[in-house]
N, C-alpha and C positions, 0 to 999 in steps of 0.2 A: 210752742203754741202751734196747734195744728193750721192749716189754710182758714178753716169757714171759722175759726174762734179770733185769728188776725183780722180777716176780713170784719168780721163782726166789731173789732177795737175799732177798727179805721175809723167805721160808721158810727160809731161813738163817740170820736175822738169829733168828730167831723160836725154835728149836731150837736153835739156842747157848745162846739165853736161858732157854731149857728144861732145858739138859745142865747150865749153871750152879745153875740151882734145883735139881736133884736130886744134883746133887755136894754141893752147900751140906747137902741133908737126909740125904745117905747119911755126911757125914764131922763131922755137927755133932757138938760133945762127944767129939769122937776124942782131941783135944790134952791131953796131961798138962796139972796144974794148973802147973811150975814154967816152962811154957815158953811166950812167947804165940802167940798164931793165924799173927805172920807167921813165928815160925820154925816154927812142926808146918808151916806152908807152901811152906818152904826143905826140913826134912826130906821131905816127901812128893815134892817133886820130886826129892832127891837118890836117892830110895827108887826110882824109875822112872828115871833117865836119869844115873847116876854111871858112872864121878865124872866132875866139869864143870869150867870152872873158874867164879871169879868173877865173870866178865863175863856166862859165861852164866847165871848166879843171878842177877845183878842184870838182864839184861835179860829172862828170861821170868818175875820176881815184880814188875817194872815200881820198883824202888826205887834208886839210886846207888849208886855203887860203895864210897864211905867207909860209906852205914848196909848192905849186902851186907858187906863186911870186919868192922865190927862184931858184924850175926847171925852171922856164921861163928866170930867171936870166942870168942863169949858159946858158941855150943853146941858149939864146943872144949872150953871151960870146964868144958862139964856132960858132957863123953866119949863127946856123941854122934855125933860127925863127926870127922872127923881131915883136914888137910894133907897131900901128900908133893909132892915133885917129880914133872912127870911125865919118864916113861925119854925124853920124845923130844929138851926141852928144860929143861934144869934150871932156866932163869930164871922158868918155870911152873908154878905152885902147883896142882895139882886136889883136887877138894876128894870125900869120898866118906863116907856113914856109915859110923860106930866099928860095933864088933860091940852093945854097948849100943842105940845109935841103930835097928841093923839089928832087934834083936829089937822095941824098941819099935815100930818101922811095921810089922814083921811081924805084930805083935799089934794095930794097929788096922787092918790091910788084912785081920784074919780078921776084925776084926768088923765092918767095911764090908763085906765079900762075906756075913754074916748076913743084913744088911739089905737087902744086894741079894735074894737069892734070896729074902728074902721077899715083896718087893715084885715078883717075878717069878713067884710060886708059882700065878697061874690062866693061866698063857700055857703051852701047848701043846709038845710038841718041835717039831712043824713050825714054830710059830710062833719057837721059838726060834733054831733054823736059818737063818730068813730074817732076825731081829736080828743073827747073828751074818754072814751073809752081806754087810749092810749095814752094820755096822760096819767090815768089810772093805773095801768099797767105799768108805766115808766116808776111813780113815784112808788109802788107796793115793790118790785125787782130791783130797781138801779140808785134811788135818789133817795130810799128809807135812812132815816136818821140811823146811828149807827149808837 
């Protein structure tokens, strides 16, 4: 790897590491008390990217597929997610939040977007223009689903 294509990881490496600390501060204390961290974890991605199946819960929260069927279990359990077949192959479970589930992330994705716009409240429209402009850019170059 040449110098500016290193360089360029570093700053990669580095801004991940950054987007994780400020996800960690924007969503801490979000999870109800009855459910733990790795499922408000399972729900928050089902909340962005439903419905999945299993395989894909267990490979983008990095856990197995018996403890993936388990949290899916358990927050069946509790009427926040639900099963069906999907229409294209019925030997395929996909998994989506319950209307419960849906309210619950709807209620902590208003109050992670509080926290955002707080933490946003001295940046400029232009400025803010140009973050959403490169956000843009990031998710179309580095962050496209694969």
């Amino acid at each position: 790897m040449d110098k500016e294509k290193e360089a360029f990881f570093h700053q990669l490496v580095a801004f991940t590491a950054d987007v994780h600390e400020v996800t960690h501060t924007l969503t801490k204390d979000m999870k109800q008390d009855d459910i733990t961290p790795l499922q408000y974890g399972i729900l928050e991605y089902l909340a962005v990217s439903q419905p999945v199946t299993l395989s894909e819960i267990s490979d983008c929260k990095h856990i197995s597929m018996p403890n993936t069927s388990r949290e899916i279990r358990k927050l069946c359990d509790k009427h926040l997610c639900e099963k069906y077949d999907s229409p294209d192959d019925r030997r395929k479970q996909m998994i989506r939040l319950s209307a419960s589930g849906q309210a619950m992330m709807d209620d902590a994705f208003q109050r992670i977007g509080e926290r955002f716009l707080e933490r946003m409240q001295g940046v400029s429209q232009e400025e803010l223009r140009e973050v959403q402009q490169a956000m843009q850019v990031l998710q179309r170059s580095v962050f496209y689903r694969s």
